[in-house]
C-alpha positions as CSV (number, residue, x, y, z in Angstrom):
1,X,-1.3,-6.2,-14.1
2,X,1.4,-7.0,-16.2
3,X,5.4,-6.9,-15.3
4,X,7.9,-6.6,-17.9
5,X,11.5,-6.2,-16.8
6,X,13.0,-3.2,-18.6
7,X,17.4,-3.6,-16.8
8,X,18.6,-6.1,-14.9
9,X,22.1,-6.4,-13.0
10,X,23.4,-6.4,-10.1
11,X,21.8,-3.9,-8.4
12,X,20.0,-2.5,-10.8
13,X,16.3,-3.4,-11.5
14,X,13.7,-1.9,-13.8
15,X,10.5,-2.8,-14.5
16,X,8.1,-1.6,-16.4
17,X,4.1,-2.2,-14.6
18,X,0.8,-2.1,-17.2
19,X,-2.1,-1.2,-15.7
20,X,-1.1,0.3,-12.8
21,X,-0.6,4.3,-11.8
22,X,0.6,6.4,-9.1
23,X,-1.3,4.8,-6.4
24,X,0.6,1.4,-6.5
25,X,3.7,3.0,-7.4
26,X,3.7,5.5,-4.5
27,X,3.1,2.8,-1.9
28,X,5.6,0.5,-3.4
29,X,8.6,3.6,-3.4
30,X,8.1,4.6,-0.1
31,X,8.0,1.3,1.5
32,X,11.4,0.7,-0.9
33,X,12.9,4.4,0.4
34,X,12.8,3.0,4.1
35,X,15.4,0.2,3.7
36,X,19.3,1.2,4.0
37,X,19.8,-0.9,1.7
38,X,18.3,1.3,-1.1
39,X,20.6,3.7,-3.4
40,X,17.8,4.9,-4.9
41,X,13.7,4.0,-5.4
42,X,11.3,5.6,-7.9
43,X,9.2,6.0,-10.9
44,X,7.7,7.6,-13.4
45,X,4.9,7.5,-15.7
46,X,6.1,8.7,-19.7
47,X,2.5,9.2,-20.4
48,X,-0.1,10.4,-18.0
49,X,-2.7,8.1,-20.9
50,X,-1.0,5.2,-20.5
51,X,-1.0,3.0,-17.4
52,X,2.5,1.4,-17.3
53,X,4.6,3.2,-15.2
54,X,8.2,2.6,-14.9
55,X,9.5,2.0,-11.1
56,X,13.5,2.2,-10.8
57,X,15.1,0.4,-7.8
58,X,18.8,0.4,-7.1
59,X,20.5,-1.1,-4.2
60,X,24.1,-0.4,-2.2
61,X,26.6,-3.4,-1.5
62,X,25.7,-6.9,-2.5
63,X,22.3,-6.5,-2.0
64,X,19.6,-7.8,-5.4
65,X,17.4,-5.4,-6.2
66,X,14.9,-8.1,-6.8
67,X,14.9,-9.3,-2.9
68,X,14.8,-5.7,-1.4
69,X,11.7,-5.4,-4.0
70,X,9.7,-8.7,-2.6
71,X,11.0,-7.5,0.7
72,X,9.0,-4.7,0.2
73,X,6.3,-5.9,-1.5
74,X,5.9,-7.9,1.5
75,X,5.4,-5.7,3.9
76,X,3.0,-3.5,1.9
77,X,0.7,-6.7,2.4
78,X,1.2,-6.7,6.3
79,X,0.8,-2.9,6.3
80,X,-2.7,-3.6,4.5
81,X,-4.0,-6.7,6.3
82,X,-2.9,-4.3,9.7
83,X,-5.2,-1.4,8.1
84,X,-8.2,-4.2,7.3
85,X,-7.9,-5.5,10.5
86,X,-7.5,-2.2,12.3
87,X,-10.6,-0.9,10.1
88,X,-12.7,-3.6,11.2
89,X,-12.4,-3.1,15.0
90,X,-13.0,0.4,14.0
91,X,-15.8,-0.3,12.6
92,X,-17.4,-3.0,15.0
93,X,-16.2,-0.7,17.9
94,X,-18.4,2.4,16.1
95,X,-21.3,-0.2,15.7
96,X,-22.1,-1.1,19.0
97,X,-21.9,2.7,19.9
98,X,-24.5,3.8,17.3
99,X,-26.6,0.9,18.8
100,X,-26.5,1.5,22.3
101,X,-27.0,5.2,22.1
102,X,-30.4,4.1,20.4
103,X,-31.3,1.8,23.3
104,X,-30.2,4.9,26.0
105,X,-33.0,7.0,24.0
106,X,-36.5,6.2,25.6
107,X,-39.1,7.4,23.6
108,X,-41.0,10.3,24.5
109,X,-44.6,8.1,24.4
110,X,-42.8,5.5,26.5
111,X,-42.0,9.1,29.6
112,X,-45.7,9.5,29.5
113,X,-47.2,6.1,30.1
């Protein structure tokens, strides 16, 4: 990944990200569109062949652009350490099913003994 900034005032910030797509970019908006501090969030990719969107933020009042963006940033981490960490139990929690419903099955030589 590579971060080149495009516009930068006030409340104004535009970057321009290589190498990454809608995936990132999505995440990264929406997380943005949630704080009242936001005028406006988005992005756009000029060419669906090359990976370097552009992502647009825009803030109301006093507020940097740049802080509301780490800000958000930020919690797109927490949101995906809570979805590893949620996963995990998940998965641990399906685990010990699958291996007790093989120790309730008695096999059908053991019945007959």
């Amino acid at each position: 990944m590579e971060i080149r900034i495009l516009k930068k005032d006030r409340n104004e910030l535009k970057l321009e990200i290589v190498g990454e797509g809608h995936t990132f970019c999505n995440v990264v908006q929406k997380v943005l569109l949630k704080n009242q501090s936001i005028d406006l969030a988005g992005y756009n990719i000029p060419h669906p062949l090359a990976a370097k969107p552009l992502l647009y933020v825009r803030t109301r009042g006093r507020k940097k652009p740049e802080v509301i963006l780490w800000k958000a940033i930020k919690e797109v981490q927490k949101d995906t350490e809570t979805f590893k960490s949620t996963l995990d139990k998940a998965l641990k929690d399906w685990r010990s099913k699958e291996i007790s419903s093989v120790q309730d099955v008695s096999s059908p030589l053991e019945e007959e003994m």
